[in-house]
C-alpha positions in Angstrom: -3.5 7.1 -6.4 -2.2 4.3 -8.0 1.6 3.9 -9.0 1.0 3.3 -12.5 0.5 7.3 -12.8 4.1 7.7 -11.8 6.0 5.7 -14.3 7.7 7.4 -17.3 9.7 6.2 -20.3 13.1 6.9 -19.7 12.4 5.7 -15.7 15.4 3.4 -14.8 14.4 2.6 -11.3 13.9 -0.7 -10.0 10.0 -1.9 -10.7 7.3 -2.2 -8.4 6.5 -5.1 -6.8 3.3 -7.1 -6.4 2.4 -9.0 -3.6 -0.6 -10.6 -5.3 0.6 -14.1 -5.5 1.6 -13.9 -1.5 -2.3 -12.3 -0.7 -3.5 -15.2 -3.0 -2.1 -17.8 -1.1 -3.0 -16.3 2.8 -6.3 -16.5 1.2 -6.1 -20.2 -0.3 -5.2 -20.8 3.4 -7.7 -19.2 5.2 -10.1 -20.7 3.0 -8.8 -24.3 3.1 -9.2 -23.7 7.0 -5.9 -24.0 7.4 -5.7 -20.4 9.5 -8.2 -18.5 11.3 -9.9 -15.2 10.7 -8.1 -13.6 13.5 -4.8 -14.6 12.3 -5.2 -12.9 9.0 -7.7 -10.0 10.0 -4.9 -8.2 12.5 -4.7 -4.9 11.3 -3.1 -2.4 13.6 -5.5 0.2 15.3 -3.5 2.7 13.8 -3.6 1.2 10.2 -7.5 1.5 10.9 -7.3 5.0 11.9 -5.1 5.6 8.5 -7.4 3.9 6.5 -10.6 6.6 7.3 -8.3 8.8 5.1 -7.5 6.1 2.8 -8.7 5.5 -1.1 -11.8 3.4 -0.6 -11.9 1.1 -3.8 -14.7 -0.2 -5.3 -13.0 -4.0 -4.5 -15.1 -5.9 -1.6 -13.2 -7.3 1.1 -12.1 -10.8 0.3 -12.7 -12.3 3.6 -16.2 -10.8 5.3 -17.9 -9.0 2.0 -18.7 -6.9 4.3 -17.0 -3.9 3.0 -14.9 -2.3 0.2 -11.0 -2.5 0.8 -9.3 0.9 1.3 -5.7 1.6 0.1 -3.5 3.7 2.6 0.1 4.5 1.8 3.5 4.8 3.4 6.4 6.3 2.8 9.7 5.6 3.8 13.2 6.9 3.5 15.8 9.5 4.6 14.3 12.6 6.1 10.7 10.8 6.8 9.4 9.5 10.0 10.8 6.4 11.3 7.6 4.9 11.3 7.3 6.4 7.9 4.7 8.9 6.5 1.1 8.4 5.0 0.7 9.7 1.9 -2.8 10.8 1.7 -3.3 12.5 -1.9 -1.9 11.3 -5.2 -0.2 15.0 -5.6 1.6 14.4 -2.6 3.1 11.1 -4.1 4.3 12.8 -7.0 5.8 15.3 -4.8 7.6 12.9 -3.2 9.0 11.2 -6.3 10.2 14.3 -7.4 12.4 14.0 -4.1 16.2 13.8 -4.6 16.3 11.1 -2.3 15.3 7.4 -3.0 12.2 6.4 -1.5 9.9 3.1 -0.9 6.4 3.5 -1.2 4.2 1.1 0.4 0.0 0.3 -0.1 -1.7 -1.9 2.3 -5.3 -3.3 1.5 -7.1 -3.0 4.9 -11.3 -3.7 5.2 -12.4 -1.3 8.1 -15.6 -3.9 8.4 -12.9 -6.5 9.7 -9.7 -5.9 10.1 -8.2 -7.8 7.0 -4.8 -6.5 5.5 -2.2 -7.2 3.3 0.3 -5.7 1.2 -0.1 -4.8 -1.9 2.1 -3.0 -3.6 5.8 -1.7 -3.1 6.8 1.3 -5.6 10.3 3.0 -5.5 9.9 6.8 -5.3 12.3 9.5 -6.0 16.3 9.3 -6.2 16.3 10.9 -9.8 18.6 13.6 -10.9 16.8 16.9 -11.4 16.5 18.3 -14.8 18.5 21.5 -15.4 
């Protein structure tokens, strides 16, 4: 469920944005001993819960090696939870781009083995005029 699947030709929304270059350097870090394991492998119990449901990639977790990252995905914007809303299927992102309202999709990286996560991606959603 990647957001490349959602980008079309005549799209004039802002791009998504990568956080590789921010990961990158947490990991320089962590590997340079600069910060410790438990300062970077934080994830929230309920980001672990979400990520059972998550895409499992075939990626191995940067950190331990222990286990293969998993994507989950949020949602936010007008008529969503505060806390936003996991998107759990790639047709239920496209649904919500189809959405009249403008949108921020948001994929987080999270190994279940040990508790790394970062941010990955952000990916506007929605906010275009319906076709007639």
């Amino acid at each position: 469920m990647g957001s490349e699947s959602l980008r079309r030709p005549d799209d004039d929304r802002s791009a998504a944005v990568d956080f590789r270059l921010a990961r990158n350097a947490v990991l320089a870090e962590y590997r340079a001993n600069k910060v410790m394991r438990e300062d970077i492998c934080d994830a929230h119990p309920e980001l672990l819960r979400a990520a059972k449901a998550g895409v499992v990639t075939t990626e191995e977790c940067p950190v331990c090696a222990e286990g293969d990252l998993v994507h989950v995905t949020y949602a936010f914007g007008p008529r969503l939870p505060a806390r936003g809303r996991c998107v759990d299927s790639a047709s239920e992102m496209r649904r919500l781009d189809r959405a009249g309202e403008e949108l921020s999709c948001y994929i987080v990286e999270v190994c279940p083995e040990c508790s790394w996560n970062h941010l990955v991606r952000r990916v506007p959603l929605g906010g275009r005029q319906r076709q007639p």
